[in-house]
C-alpha positions as CSV (number, residue, x, y, z in Angstrom):
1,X,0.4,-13.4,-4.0
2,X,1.4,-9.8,-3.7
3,X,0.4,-8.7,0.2
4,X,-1.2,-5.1,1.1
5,X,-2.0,-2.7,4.1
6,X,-4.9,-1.3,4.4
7,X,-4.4,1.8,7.1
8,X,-8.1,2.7,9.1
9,X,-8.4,6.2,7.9
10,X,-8.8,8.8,10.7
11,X,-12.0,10.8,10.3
12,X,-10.9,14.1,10.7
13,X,-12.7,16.9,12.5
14,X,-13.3,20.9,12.7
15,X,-13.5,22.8,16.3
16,X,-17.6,22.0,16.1
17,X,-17.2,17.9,15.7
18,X,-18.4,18.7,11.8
19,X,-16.2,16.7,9.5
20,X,-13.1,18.0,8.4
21,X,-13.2,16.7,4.6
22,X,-10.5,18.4,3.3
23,X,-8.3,17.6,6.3
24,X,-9.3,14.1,5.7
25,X,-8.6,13.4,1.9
26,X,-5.1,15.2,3.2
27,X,-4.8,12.1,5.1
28,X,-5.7,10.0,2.6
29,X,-3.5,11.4,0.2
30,X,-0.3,11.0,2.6
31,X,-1.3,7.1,2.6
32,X,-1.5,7.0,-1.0
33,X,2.0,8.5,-1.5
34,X,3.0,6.0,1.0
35,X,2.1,3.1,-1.0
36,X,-0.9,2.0,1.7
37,X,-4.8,1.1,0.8
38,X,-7.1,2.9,2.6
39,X,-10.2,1.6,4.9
40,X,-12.9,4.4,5.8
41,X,-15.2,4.4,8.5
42,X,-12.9,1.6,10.5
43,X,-12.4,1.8,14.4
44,X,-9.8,4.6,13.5
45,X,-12.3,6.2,11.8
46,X,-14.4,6.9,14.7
47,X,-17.2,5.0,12.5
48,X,-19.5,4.4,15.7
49,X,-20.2,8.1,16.0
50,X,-20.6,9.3,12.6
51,X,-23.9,9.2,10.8
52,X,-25.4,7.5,8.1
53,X,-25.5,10.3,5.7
54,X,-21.7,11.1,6.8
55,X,-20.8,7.6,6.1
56,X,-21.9,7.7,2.8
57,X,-20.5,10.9,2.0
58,X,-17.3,10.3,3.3
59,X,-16.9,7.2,1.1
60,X,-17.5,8.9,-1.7
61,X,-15.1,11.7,-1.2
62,X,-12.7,9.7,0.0
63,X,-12.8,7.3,-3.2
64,X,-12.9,10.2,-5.1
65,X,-10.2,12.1,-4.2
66,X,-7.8,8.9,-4.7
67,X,-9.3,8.1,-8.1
68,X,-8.9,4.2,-7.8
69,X,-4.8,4.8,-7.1
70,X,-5.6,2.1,-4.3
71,X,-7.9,0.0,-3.0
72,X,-10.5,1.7,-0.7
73,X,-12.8,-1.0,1.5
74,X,-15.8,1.0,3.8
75,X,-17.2,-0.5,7.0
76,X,-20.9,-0.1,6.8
77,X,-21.7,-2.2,9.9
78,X,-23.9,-1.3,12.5
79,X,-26.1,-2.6,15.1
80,X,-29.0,-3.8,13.0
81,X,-28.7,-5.5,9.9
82,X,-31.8,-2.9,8.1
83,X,-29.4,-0.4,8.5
84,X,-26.3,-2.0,7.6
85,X,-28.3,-3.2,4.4
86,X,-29.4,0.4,3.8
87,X,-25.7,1.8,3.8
88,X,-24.2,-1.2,1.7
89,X,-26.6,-0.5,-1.2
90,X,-25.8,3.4,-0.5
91,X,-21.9,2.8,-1.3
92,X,-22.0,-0.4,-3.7
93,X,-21.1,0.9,-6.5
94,X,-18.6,3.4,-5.7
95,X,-15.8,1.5,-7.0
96,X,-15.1,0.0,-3.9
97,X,-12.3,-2.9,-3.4
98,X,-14.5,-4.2,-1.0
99,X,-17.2,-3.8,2.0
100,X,-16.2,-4.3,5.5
101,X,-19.0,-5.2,7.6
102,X,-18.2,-5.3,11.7
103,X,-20.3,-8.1,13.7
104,X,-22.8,-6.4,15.1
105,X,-22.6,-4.7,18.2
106,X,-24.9,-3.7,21.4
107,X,-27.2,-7.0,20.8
108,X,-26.3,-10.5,21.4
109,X,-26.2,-12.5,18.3
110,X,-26.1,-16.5,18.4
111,X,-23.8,-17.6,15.6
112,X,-26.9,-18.3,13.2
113,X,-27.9,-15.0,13.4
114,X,-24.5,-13.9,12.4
115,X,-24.7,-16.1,9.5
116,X,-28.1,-14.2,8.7
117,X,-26.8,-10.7,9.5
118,X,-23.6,-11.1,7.0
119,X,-25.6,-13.3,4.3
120,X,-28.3,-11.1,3.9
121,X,-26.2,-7.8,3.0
122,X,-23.5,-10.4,0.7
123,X,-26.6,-10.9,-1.5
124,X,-28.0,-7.3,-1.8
125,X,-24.6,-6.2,-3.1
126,X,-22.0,-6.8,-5.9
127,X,-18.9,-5.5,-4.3
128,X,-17.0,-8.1,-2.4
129,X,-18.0,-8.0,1.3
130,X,-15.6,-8.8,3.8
131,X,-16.6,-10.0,7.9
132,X,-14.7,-7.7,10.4
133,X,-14.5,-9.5,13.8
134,X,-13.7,-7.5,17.3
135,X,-15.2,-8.8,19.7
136,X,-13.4,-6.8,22.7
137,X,-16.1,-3.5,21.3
138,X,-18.7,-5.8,19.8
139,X,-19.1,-8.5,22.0
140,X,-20.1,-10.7,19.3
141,X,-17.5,-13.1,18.0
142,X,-17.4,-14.5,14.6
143,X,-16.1,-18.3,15.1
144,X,-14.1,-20.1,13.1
145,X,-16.6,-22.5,12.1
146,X,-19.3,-19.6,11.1
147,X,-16.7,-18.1,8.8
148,X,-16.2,-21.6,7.3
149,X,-19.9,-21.5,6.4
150,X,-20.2,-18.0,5.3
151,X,-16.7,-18.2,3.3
152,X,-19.0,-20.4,1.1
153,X,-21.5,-17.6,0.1
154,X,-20.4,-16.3,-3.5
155,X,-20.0,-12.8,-2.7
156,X,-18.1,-12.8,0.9
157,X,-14.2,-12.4,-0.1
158,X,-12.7,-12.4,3.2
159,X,-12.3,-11.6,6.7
160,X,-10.7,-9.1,9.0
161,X,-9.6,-10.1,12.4
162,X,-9.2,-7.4,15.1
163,X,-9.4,-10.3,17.7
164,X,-5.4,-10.0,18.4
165,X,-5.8,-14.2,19.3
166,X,-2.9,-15.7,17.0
167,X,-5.3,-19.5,16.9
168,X,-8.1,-17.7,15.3
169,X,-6.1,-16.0,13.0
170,X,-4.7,-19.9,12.2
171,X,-8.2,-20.8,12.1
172,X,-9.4,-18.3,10.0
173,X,-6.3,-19.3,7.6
174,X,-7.5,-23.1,7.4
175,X,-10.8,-21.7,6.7
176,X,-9.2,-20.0,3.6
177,X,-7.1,-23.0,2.8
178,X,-10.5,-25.5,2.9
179,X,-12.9,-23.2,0.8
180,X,-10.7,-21.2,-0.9
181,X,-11.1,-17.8,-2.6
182,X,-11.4,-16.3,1.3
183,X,-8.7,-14.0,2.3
184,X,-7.4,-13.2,5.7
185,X,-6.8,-9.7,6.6
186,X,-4.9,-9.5,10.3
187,X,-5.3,-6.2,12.1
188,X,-2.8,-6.3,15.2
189,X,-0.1,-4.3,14.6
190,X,2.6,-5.8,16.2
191,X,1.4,-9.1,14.4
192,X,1.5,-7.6,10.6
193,X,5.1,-9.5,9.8
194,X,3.6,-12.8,11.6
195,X,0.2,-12.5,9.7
196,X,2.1,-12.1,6.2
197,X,4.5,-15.1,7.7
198,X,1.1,-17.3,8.1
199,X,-0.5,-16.8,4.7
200,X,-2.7,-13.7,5.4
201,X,-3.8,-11.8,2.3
202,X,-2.7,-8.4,4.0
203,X,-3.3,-6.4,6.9
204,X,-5.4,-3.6,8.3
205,X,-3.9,-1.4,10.4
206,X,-4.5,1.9,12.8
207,X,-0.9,2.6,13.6
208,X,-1.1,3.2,10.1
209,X,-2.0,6.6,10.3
210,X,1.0,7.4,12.7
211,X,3.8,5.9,10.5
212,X,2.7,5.1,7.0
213,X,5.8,4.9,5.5
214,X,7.3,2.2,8.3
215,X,4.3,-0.1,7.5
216,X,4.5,0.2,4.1
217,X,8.3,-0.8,4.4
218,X,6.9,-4.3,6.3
219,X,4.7,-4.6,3.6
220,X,7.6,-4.2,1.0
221,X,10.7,-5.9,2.8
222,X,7.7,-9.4,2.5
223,X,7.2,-8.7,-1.2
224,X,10.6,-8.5,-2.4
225,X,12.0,-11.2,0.1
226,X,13.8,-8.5,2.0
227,X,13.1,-10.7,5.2
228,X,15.4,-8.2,7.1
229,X,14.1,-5.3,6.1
230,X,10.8,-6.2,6.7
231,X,12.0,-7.1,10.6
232,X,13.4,-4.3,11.0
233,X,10.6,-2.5,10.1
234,X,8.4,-4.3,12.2
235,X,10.5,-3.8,15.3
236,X,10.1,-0.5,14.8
237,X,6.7,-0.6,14.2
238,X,5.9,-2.8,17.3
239,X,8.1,-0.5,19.6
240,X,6.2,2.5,18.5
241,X,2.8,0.5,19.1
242,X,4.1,-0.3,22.9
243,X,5.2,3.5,23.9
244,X,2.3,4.8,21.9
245,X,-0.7,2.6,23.3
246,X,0.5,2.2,26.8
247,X,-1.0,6.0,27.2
248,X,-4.6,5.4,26.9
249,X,-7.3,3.7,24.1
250,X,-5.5,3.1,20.8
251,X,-7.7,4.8,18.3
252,X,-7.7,7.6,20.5
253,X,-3.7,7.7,20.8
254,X,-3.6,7.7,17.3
255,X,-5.5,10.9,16.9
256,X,-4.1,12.9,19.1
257,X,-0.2,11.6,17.7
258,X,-1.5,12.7,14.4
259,X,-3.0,16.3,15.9
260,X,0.6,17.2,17.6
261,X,1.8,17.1,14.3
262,X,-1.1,18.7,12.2
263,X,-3.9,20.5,14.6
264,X,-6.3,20.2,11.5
265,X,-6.8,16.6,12.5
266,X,-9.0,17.8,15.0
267,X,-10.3,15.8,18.1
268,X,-13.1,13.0,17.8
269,X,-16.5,13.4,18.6
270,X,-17.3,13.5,22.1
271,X,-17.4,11.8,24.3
272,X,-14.1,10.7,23.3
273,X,-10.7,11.9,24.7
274,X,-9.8,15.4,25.4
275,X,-6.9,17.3,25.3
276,X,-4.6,16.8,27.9
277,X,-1.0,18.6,28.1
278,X,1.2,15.6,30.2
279,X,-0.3,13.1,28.1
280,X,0.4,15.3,24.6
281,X,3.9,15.9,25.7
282,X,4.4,12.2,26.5
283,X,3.0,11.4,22.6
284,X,5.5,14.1,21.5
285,X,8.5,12.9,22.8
286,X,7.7,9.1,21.6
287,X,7.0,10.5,17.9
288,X,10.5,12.6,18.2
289,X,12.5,9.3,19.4
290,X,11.4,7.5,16.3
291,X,11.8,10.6,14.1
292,X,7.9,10.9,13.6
293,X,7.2,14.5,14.8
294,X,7.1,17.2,12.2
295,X,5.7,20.2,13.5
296,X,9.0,21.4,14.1
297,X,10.0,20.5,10.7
C-alpha cells in the first residue's frame, strides 16, 4: 500500500479576519506541487472560528482550484451532531477523498453517544467519513473499542489520531487489522516515519504547511524503501517541530512561520495570537537555520 500526507491547510486571512481565498488556494497550490494531499478546515485551518457558510465555501474553492490533482478530506465536525449533519450533506458530493469529522467538543459525550454522533452523519452521506480524535481540545476521546464498533459501519473508512499516545495509535492499528477496510491516519509530526513503520495508511500533518517538501521526502524515502532518506528527512522534520513549537501553541506557530515568509497569510481570527516582534524574530531565525525562510529570496 502506497502511504500519503495529508498537510492541515492554513485558512488564510485579510487585515479584517475575512478570508483570504486567493491567498489560500496559493497555499494549496504549493502543497500540490509538493506532492502532499490536502485537509481543509483541520486544527491548522483555524476550523473552530470559521462559519458554516465559510466552511462550505472554502471546500469548494479549495477542491476546485486543485481539480482532483490530490486527495482533499474536509472536517465538518462541530459541537452538535444537527450541525455537523447539515455541513456533511453541504460538501458530500464535492468530490471529496473523504470527510473528517472531529469528536465533538464543549459537551461531554459517553462513548455511546459517540457511536451515535459519528453513525448518524456515516449514513446521511456517500463520501467515506473518517473519525478525527483530539482529545487535548475536545475533551472527548474516541476509545479504541468505540472505533472497533464504528470501523464496522459501511461508510466510516478510517481514523485520524491527533492523540500523540503511541498505544492508541497500536490500538487503533489492531482495530484496522480485526475489521479491516479501516485506515489509520497518525497526526504527530515527529511520529510520521514511526506511524508509516506501524502500518498507518498515512499521515496528517500541520508542520506541513511550514516544510512541505521535507514531509513529502518522509513520505517518499517509505515508498521507495529509501529507509535513510526517509530518516533523514524525519530528523529534520522532528528538529524543526522542537525549535518551532517550543515558542507557543502549534497551529498558531505555524501561521505566523508561514506569514514571515508571505504577509498575505494573514493572522487568525481573534482571539488567537498576535503579532509579536521577539517571538517573530525567534521563528525567523529557526526557518533560516533549516533553509526555510524565503522572504529574502
Amino acid at each position: 500500500m502506497t502511504r500519503n500526507a495529508h498537510v492541515a491547510l492554513v485558512t488564510c486571512f485579510n487585515e479584517d479576519e475575512t478570508i483570504n481565498y486567493e491567498a489560500t488556494c496559493a497555499q494549496a497550490r504549493r502543497q500540490v506541487a509538493a506532492g502532499n494531499d490536502l485537509m481543509v478546515c483541520g486544527t491548522n485551518g483555524d476550523f473552530s472560528a470559521l462559519t458554516h457558510e465559510e466552511k462550505i465555501k472554502l471546500t469548494e474553492v479549495v477542491s476546485e482550484e486543485v481539480g482532483g490533482r490530490v486527495k482533499v478530506i474536509v472536517n465538518v465536525g462541530c459541537p452538535g451532531t444537527f450541525e455537523t449533519l447539515q455541513l456533511a450533506r453541504a460538501v458530500d458530493g464535492l468530490g471529496l477523498h473523504g470527510i473528517a469529522i472531529i469528536a465533538p467538543y464543549f459537551i461531554s459525550c459517553t462513548q455511546d453517544g459517540l457511536i451515535r454522533h459519528f453513525s448518524t452523519v456515516a449514513d446521511a452521506v456517500k463520501t467515506p467519513v473518517y473519525l478525527y480524535d483530539i482529545p487535548a481540545r475536545t475533551q472527548n476521546h474516541i476509545e479504541p473499542a468505540t472505533a472497533k464498533v464504528l470501523a464496522q459501519h459501511g461508510n466510516i473508512a478510517g481514523i485520524k489520531d491527533s492523540g500523540g499516545s503511541t498505544e492508541t495509535v497500536l490500538e487503533y492499528l489492531e482495530v484496522g487489522r480485526e475489521v479491516g477496510n479501516f485506515d489509520v491516519y497518525c497526526a504527530p509530526d515527529h511520529l510520521v516515519l514511526w506511524g508509516l513503520e506501524q502500518g498507518c495508511a498515512g499521515v496528517v500533518s500541520g508542520l506541513g504547511n511550514v516544510a512541505p517538501e521535507t514531509l513529502a521526502q518522509i513520505i517518499r524515502g517509505f515508498n521507495e524503501g529509501d529507509m535513510e532518506a526517509a530518516k533523514a528527512a524525519q530528523e529534520n522534520f522532528a528538529g524543526l517541530r522542537k525549535d518551532l513549537y517550543a515558542l507557543g501553541f502549534p497551529p498558531a506557530m505555524v501561521k505566523r512561520a508561514l506569514c514571515m515568509n508571505d504577509p498575505s497569510v494573514g493572522l487568525s481570527r481573534q482571539p488567537a495570537l498576535l503579532p509579536n516582534d521577539e517571538q517573530d524574530a525567534k521563528i525567523v531565525e529557526i526557518l533560516k537555520a533549516r533553509n526555510l525562510y524565503t522572504r529574502d529570496a
